[in-house]
N, C-alpha and C positions, 0 to 999 in steps of 0.2 A: 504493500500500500504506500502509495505518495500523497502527502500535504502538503495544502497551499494554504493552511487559517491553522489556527491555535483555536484549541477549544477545551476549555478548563473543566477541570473535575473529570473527564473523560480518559479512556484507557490509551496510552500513546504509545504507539508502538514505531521499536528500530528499522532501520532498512530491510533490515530479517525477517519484521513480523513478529517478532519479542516482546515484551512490554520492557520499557527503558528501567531498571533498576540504579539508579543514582537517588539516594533521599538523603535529607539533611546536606544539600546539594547548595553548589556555586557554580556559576557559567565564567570561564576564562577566556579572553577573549585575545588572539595573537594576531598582532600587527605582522608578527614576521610572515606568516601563511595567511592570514587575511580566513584564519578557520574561529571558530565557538569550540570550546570543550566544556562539557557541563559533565559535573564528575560527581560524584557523593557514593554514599554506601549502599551497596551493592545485598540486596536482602531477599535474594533468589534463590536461595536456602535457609532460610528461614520458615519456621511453619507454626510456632509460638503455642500454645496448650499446657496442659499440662508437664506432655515429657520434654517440652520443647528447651534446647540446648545453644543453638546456631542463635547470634543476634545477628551479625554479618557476615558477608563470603568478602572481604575485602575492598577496595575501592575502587570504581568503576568507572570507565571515560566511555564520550560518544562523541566525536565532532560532526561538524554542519559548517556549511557555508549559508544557510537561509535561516537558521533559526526555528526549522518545520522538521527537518528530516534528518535523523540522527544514527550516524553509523557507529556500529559498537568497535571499542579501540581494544577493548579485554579489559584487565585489571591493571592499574597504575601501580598499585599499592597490594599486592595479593596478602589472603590468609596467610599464617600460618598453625598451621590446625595440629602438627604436631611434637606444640610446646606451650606447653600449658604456665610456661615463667617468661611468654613473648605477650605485651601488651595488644598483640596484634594476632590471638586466637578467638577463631571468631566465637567464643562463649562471651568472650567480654563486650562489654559494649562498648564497641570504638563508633562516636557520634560525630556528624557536621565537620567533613573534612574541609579546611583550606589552605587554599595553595596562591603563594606570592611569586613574582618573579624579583630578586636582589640584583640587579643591574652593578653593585659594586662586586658582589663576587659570582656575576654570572650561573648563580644556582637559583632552582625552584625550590623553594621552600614549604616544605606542609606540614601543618599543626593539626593535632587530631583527639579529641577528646574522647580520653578514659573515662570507664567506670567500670566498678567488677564488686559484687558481693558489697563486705561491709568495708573494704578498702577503698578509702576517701578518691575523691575525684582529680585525676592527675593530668597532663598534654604529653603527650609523646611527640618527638619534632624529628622530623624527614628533612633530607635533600636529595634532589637529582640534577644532573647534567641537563636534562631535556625536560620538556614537561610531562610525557608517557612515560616516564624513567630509564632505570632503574632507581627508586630511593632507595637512601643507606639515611641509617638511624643518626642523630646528632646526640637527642637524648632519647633512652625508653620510656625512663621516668622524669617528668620533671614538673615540679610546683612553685610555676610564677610567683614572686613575693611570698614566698613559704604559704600561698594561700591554695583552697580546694578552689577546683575551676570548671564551671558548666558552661552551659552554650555560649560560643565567642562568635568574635567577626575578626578578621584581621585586616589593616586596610592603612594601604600608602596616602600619605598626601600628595595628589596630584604635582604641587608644585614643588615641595623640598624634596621630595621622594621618603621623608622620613616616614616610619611606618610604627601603627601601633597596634597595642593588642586590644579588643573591650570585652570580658567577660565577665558573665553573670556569678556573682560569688555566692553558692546556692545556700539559702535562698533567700538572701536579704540586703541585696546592694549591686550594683553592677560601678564593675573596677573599667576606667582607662588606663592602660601601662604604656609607655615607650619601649619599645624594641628597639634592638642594638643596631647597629650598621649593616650586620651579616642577616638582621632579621630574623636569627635563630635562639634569643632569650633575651629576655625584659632587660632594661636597665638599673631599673628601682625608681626610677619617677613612676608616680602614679597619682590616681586622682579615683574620690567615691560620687556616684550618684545616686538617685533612688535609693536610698539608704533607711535602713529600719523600716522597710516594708514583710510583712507574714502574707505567705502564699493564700490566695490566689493574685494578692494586688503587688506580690516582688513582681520585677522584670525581670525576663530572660530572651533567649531567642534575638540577638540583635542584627538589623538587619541595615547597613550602611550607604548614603549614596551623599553628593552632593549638589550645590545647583545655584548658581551667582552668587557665589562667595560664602552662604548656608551651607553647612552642614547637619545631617537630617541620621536620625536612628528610629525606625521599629522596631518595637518589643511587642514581646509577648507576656501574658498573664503566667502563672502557673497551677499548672491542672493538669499537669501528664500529657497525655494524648489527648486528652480532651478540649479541644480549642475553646479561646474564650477572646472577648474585644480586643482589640491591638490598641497601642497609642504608639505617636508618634511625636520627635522634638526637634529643637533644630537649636544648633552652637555656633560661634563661631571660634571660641577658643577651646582647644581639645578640653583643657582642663578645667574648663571657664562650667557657668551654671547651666541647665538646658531648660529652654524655656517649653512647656508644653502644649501641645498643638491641640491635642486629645482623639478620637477613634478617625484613622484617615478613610475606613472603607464606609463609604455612604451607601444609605439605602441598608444596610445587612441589618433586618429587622432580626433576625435568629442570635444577634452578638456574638458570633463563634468568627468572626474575620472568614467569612464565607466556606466555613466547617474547616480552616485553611491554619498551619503558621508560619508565618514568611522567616525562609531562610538568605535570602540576598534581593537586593534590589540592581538591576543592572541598567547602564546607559548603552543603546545600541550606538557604536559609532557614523559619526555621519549623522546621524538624525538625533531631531528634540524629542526623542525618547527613552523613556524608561521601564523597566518592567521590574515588576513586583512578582516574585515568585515564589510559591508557598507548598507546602506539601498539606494532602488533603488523609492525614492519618484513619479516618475511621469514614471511608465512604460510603457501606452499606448505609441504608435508610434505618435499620435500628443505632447502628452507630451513630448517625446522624440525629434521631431524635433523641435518643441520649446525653449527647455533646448540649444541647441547647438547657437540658435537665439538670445535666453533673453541674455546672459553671453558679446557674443561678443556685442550686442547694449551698454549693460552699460558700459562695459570695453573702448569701444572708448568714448563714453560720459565724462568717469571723468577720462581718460589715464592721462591729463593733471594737473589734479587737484588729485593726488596720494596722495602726503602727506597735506592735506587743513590746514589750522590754525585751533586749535579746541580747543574750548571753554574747557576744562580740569574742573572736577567738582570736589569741596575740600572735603579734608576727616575727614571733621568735623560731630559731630556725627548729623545724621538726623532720623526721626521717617521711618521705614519703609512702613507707609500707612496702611491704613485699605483695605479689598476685596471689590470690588464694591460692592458685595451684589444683583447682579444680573445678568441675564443668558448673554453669550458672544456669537454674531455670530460669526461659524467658515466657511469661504468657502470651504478650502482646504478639497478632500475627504481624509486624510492620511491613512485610512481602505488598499483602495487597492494595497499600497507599498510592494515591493519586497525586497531578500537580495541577496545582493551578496558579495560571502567568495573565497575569493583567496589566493592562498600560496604567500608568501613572500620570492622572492629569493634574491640573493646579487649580487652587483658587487663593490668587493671589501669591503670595510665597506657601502656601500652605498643600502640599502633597494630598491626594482624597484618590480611592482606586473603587473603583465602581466595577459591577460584576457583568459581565459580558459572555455569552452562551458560544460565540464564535468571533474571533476579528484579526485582522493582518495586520502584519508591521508595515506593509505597507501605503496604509490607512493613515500614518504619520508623514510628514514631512521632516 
């Protein structure tokens, strides 16, 4: 099958006829070949249940020249399935890969968010020569500012090229870090936001773009899988305050950010375009009517107790754990998740992505 429209929440399949396996996904975009790689984790074995063991089969590329039709590249980043003390067996859950290009030392860079059992939340960090690789490990283990680390974003400033890290400190603050020159570990500046927030109203999931000198972050609520309203802000000093925008998707009476949670926001080059791209976790229709149920029950729950007193954990250096060393159940099936990619229009400086059943990029100028 060939495409000529994006059609969200829908089954999207490779040049093969495959359903495209990248979640918790980024699209990379090469000047050098003028190609898209949109790459994430790869959850084509995964089957989630009871016995269920596999969170991922490793990391997975597809390039395109049109942004419609997506050839499979293999695995960037494969399992390894048998080494159960490799951050990178797929029991564990390695989340939201991404990948930098370092123009000062000419390596791809990819950070890749651990988690395993009751062993705290850690990045393992890659580099390769190419951007299909091969990666080699920088570190297996490592915890930025001695802190646990959930969903990030990593992202160059267009014009110093310096780059930073933003991750969600779960679950009560999301950290800005500067990365080093090589890109491959913080510095120690850092900066807190949304601070002393209790789930569902912590942010996580950040999703980075910018646009006449703003700078702009979607988050996400926390609720697992179960999607809940987004908000969005815009800075213009990394470490500066964020001012809030509040829910950019209009129209989404359901509050779930269109059953959706946005993993990158991307600029197509050449055009005043942007897309919003989300993974749609729990598509079935009980899923769905669930998602709208689970969000409002917590939300009245701890309406009250918004910002809780919270034990704040010191950043004095600590060992980051060893891997369990054995297999993880996972229940969730994350195999049969969906994506949905929507343009991002404006009102006024203010980002708003409205839900659309089919439309082209080249619908944009």
């Amino acid at each position: 099958m060939r495409y000529n429209s994006i059609r969200p929440g829908q089954i999207w399949l490779d040049t093969e006829g495959k359903p495209i396996q990248a979640h918790g996904f980024s699209v990379f975009y090469s000047e050098k070949d003028q190609t898209y790689y949109w790459y994430g984790e790869n959850k084509e074995r995964t089957k989630g249940g009871l016995f269920g063991t596999v969170w991922h089969w490793g990391v997975r590329c597809y390039a395109s020249q049109d942004l419609y039709n997506w050839e499979d590249k293999g695995l960037i980043i494969p399992p390894q399935p048998d080494d159960l003390n490799s951050p990178l067996h797929p029991t564990y859950c390695m989340d939201r890969p991404h990948i930098l290009y370092c123009e000062k030392t000419g390596k791809y860079v990819a950070w890749l968010k651990i988690m395993c059992g009751t062993t705290s939340q850690f990045m393992s960090v890659m580099q390769a020569d190419t951007f299909l690789g091969p990666y080699e490990f920088v570190h297996k283990i490592y915890k930025p500012l001695q802190m646990d680390t959930g969903d990030f974003a990593l992202v160059v400033d267009g014009d110093t090229k310096k780059a930073y890290f933003i991750f969600d400190r779960p679950h009560f603050e999301l950290i800005t870090a500067d990365l080093s020159d090589t890109y491959t570990e913080v510095t120690g500046e850092f900066s807190a936001h949304y601070t002393d927030l209790h789930p569902p109203f912590s942010r996580e999931a950040p999703a980075y773009f910018e646009k006449n000198g703003w700078r702009y972050l979607i988050t996400s609520g926390t609720t697992g899988y179960y999607p809940n309203p987004s908000q969005v802000c815009r800075f213009r000093d990394w470490h500066g305050a964020y001012e809030d925008l509040g829910d950019p998707c209009a129209g989404d009476l359901t509050g779930t950010s269109f059953y959706g949670q946005f993993t990158c926001v991307m600029k197509v080059p050449g055009r005043e375009l942007y897309i919003a791209m989300a993974d749609q976790w729990k598509p079935t229709a009980f899923g769905r009517w669930f998602s709208r149920k689970f969000y409002r029950m917590v939300e009245r729950a701890m309406s009250g107790n918004r910002h809780p007193e919270i034990t704040r954990p010191d950043r004095s250096p600590k060992e980051a754990g060893e891997l369990p060393g054995k297999l993880q159940r996972h229940r969730e099936n994350t195999s049969i998740a969906r994506y949905v990619w929507l343009p991002v229009e404006w009102d006024g400086d203010k980002p708003v992505i409205r839900w659309r059943d089919e439309w082209k990029v080249e619908d944009f100028a």
